[in-house]
N, C-alpha and C positions, 0 to 999 in steps of 0.2 A: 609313564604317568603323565609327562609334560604333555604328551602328543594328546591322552584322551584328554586331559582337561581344555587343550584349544580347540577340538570337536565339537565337544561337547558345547559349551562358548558360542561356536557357529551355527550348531543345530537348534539353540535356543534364542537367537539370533532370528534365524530363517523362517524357525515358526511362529514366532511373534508376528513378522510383517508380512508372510503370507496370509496368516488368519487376518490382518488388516487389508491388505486387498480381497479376499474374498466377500467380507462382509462391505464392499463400496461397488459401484457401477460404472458400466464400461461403455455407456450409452451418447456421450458429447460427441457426437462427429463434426470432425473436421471437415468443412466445405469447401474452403479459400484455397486455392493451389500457388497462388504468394503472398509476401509479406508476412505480418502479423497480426494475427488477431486473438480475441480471450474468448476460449472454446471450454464451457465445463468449469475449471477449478484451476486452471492454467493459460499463459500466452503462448499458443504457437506461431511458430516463424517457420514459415514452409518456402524452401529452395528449390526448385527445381536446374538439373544436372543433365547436359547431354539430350540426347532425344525423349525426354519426358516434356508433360504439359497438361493441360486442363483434356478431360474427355467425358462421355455421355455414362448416365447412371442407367443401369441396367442391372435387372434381380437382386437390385437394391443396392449396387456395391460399384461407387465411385466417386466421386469424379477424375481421381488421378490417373493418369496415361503414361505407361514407361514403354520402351522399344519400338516406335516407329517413328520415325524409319530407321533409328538406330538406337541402338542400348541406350541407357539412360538410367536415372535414380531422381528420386524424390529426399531430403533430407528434413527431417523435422526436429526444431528445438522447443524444449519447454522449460518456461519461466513461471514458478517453481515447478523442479521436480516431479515426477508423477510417477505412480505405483506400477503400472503398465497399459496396455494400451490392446485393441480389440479390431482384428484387420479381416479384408474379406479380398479374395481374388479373384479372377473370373477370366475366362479364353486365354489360357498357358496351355501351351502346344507340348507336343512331341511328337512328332512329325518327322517325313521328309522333305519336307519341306522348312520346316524351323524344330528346333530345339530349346524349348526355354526354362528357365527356373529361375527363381522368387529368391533372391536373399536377404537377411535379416543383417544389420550393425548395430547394437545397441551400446549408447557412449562410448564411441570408437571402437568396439570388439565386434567381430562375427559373432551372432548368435544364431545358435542351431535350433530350429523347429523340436520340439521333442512329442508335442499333444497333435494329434491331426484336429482341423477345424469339421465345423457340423455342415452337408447339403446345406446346398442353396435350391435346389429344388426345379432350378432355369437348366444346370448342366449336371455331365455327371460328376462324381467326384475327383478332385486332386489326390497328392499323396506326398508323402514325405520321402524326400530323396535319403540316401547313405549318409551323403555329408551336410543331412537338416536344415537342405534348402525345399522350396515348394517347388515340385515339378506336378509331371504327366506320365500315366502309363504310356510303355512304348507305344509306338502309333495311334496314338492317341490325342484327340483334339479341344479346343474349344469346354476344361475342365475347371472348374471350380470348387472353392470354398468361403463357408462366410465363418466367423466367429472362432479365428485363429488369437486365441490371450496367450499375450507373451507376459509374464506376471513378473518382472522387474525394474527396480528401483530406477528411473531415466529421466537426463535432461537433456539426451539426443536420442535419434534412430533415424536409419538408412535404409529406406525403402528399393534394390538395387534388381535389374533383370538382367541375368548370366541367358549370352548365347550361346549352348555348347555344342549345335551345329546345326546343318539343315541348312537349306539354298537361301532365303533370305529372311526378314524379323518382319513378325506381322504383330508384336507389341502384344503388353497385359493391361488390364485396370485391376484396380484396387481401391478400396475403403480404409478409414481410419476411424475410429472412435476412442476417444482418452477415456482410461480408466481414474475414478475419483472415489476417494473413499465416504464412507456415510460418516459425516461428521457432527457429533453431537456437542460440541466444543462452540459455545457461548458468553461472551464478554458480559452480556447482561447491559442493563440500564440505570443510566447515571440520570438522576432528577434533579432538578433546576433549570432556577434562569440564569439569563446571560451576569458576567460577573466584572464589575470594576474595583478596583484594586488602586489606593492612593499611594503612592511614595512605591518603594521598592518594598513593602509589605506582602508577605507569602501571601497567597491566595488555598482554597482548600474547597474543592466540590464536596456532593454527599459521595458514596461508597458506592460503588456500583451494588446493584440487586438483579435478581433473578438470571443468577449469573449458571452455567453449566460447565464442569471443567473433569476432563477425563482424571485417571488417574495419575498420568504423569504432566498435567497441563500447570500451568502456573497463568494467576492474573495478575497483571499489573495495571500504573498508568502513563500515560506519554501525555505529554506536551509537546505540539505542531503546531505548522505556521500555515500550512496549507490546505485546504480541504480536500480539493484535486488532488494532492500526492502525499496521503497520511503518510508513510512509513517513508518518503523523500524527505520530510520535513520535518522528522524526529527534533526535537531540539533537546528534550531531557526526558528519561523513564525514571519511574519512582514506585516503591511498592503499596506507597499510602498514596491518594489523592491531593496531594499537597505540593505545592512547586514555589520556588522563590523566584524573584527577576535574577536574571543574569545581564548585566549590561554590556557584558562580550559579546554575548550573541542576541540581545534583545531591544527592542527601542521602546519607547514609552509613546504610546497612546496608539499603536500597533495593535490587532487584537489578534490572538494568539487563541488556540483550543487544547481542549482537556477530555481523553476519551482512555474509558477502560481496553486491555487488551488483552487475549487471551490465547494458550498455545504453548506446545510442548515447553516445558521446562530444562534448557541446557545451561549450565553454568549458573544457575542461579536469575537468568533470565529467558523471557518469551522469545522463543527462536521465530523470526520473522519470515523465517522461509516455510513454517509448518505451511504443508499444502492444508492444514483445517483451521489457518489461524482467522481469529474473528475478534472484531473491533465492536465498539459500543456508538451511542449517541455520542456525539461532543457538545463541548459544553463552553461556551465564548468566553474568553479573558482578554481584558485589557486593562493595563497598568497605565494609569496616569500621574505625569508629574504634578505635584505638590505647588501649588501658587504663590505666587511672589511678587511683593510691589518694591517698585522703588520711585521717592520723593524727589524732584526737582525745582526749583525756585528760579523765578528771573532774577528778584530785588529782594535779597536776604536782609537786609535793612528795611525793619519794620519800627514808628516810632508806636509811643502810648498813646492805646486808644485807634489805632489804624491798623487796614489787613493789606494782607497781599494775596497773589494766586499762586497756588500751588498744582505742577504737574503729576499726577500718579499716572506711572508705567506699570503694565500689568504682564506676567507673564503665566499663560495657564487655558484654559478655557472661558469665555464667556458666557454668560454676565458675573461682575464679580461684583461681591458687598463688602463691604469695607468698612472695617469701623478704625477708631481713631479717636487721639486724644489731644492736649494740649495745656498750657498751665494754667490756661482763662477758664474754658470747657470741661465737662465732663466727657462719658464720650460718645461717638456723634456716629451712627453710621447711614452711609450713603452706596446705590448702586449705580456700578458704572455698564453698561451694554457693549462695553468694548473694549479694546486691550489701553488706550489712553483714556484719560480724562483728565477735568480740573476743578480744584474746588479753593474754598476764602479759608485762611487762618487769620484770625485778628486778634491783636493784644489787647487785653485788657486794660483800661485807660488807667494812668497814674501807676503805669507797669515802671518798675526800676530798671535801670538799664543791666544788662547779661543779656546771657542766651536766652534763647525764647525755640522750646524743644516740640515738634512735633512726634506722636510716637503711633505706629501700629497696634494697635490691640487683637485685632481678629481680623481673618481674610478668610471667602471662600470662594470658590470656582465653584462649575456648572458641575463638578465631579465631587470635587476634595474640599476640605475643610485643612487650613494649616493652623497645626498645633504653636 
């Protein structure tokens, strides 16, 4: 009973993600024979191994070159994941002269050929060896195939050419095209403008709209610091549009973004590796600090009836307005264009002697207003 129910388990497993590669295309080919580049719905990193290298496209299927003058392999990584991929071969011998075949690694396993691929229409056909690599009828030359899908989950494969005899290697080419699936999985559109935020007070966009989300997709939203590397520069997810300052990881007057995200739902959040994951507009936040003056005096000895100057220190953005009070005055406001200024307090004549208080009443910056 244990054994059919973990079958059963895999069987329903296998059909799910194969009906999801069938219904996507296998059409991005890979061009670049090093480095990395973003091919389709993925970044390939293509190695070349041994006697491989760049070679000529011919009946449509290349540019990779393995075995001349000596064996060799092509490796390719993909960043994310991919459902499987769609390869073509072309002049694999078997001969007396050489003996070749095609094999297949998929993330680190041998994998065996099982579908023969369709004419290429240039030569005659390939075939599938015993042990589900791609060879040649015996005495047989100069044989191909295009539109070999290998229909599994991969974030490598080894493209490799087995000599298994024959006087010397007169090498294959091959094709690669990434399989990607048809993704209808949409974050949708956040509306608004850009948004300032005074003090460490949350901030809160509208709600994303026109949003599309599979059956098992979930949307959230992220808060980043980068535009260049949305998902590098995560800084907080949330399932409402709403985020506070963090000042662990935040600085004030910094502008930071707010973008819907959307994509399979694991653990209760958007798995960021979904090969169909999709982001929304973003939407600008910056939090700014809350303004602040402070008073300084040369000659705190004022008599009756006489003033003095008084320094305001400003800290915040400019221009700031200022109001202000005193015992003679009501209150008085004045702008300043810059982070210092000065202004006259005077006592009112026939003032008794004490303190004589200057006080703040209201401040605002180019942003904020402090309460």
């Amino acid at each position: 009973m244990k054994k059919w129910l973990l079958l059963r388990m895999f069987m329903c497993i296998s059909l799910l993600f194969f009906s999801k590669i069938l219904s996507g295309q296998c059409t991005a080919q890979v061009l670049h024979t090093s480095g990395t580049q973003t091919v389709g719905c993925t970044a390939v990193t293509v190695t070349a191994n041994g006697g491989a290298g760049p070679g000529p496209i011919a009946c449509g299927i290349g540019p990779f070159q393995m075995g001349f003058p000596t064996a060799g392999s092509f490796t390719f990584n993909f960043n994310p994941a991919i459902p499987g991929v769609n390869v073509g071969i072309r002049d694999i011998n078997n001969s007396a002269i050489t003996v070749e075949e095609v094999a297949f690694t998929v993330n680190g396993s041998f994998y065996p050929i099982t579908n023969p691929g369709a004419p290429t229409g240039c030569q005659p056909e390939a075939l599938i060896t015993g042990s589900g690599t791609i060879g040649a009828c015996v005495n047989c030359s100069a044989r191909s195939w295009k539109d070999i899908v290998i229909t599994e989950p991969m974030t490598s494969l080894t493209v490799e050419i087995l000599y298994v005899g024959g006087m010397f290697a007169s090498g294959v080419n091959f094709s690669l095209s990434i399989c990607c699936p048809t993704c209808t999985t949409d974050a949708g559109v956040i509306a608004g403008a850009p948004q300032t935020i005074c003090g460490e007070n949350p901030v809160t966009t509208a709600s994303a709209t026109q949003t599309v989300l599979d059956a098992d997709d979930l949307l959230q939203y992220i808060l980043f610091s980068n535009p260049a590397d949305t998902l590098g520069s995560i800084l907080a997810t949330s399932n409402t549009p709403t985020f506070s300052f963090n000042p662990a990881t935040m600085q004030m007057g910094v502008t930071y973004y707010i973008a819907a995200i959307a994509g399979n739902n694991v653990g209760g959040n958007v798995d960021l590796t979904d090969i169909c994951l999709d982001i929304s507009n973003a939407i600008p936040v910056t939090w700014q600090p809350l303004p602040t003056v402070t008073f300084t005096v040369a000659n705190p000895d004022v008599c009756a009836g006489g003033c003095t100057v008084i320094t305001a220190t400003f800290a915040g953005t400019a221009p700031f307005t200022l109001t202000y009070s005193t015992p003679g005055t009501g209150p008085v406001t004045q702008i300043f264009s810059g982070n210092t200024g000065t202004f006259q307090v005077c006592a009112p004549a026939g003032s008794l002697p004490g303190s004589f208080t200057l006080q703040a009443t209201g401040l605002v910056d180019a942003w904020c207003t402090c309460p």
